[in-house]
N, C-alpha and C positions, 0 to 999 in steps of 0.2 A: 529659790537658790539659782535658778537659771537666768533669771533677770539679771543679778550680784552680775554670773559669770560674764554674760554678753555685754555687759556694760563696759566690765574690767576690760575683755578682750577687744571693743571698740576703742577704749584709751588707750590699750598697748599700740596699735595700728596706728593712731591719731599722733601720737609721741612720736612715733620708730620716721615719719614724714617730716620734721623739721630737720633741718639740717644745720647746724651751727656752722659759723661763720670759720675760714681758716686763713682768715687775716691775721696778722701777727700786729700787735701793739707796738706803736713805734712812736717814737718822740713826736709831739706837737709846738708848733709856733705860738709859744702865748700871746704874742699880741693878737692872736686873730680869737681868743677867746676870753681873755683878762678882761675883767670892769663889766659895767651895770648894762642888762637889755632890758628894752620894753618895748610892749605892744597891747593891744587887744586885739581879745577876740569878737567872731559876727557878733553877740548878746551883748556888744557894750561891755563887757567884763574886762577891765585893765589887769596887766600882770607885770608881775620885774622879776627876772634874775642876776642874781651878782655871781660873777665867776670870777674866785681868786687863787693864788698860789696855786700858779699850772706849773707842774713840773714832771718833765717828762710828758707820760698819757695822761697821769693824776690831777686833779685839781678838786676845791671847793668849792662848793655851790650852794647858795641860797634861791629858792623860788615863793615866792607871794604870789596871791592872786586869791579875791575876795575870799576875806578872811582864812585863807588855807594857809602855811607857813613852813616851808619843810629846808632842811638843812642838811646834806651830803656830801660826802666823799663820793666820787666819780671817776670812771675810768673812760677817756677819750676814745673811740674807734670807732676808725673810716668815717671821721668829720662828725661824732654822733658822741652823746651819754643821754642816758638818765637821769631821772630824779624820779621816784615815787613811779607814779602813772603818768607820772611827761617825760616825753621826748624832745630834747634839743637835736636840733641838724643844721649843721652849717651848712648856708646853702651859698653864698661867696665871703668876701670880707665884708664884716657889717651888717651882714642877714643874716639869721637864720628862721628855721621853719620851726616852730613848736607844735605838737601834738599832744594832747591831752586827754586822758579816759575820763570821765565824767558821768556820773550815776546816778540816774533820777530815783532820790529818797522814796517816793511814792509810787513807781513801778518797779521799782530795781534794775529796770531794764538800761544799757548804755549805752553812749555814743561818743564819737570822737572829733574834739572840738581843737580846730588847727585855725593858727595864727601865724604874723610875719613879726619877727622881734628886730627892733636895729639896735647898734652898736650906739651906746652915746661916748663921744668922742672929748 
């Protein structure tokens, strides 16, 4: 029972240290986000995202990448969304930086596999 508690009580510590962001969500330019990126990553792995109907911070988004397929609603802040376990970040107009969690089936264990996406115009 004492294990249970100190674990609990390591996760409350662990939690109470993140600090959420107190940026407020504010319109974005959709040109700097609208229409198809691509890149690969170091492993040769190609990927695409389509990012459509940005309105406001909101927008859709499609991400590919061998064989994976995912489809969201997103919320823009501070040049940044999600999808799934990737990270989009714009990093000027026509770049951005994706990061990816990625987890080896046969160790379980993870890592984080980052790429440079450009803008096809």
């Amino acid at each position: 029972m004492a294990d249970v508690l100190s674990i609990l009580s390591a996760n409350y510590k662990a939690a109470g240290l993140t600090v959420p962001s107190k940026t407020p969500y504010v319109p974005v330019d959709p040109n700097l986000y609208e229409g198809s990126w691509s890149g690969k990553y170091a492993n040769s792995k190609s990927f695409n995202i389509s990012v459509s109907n940005v309105d406001g911070f909101r927008a859709k988004v499609h991400y590919q990448s061998d064989g994976t397929s995912k489809y969201q609603d997103v919320l823009i802040k501070d040049g940044a969304f999600r999808i799934g376990d990737t990270k989009f970040s714009l990093v000027q107009q026509g770049t951005a930086l994706i990061a990816n969690v990625v987890t080896d089936p046969a160790t379980g264990s993870t890592y984080l596999d980052k790429a440079y996406a450009t803008q096809k115009t």
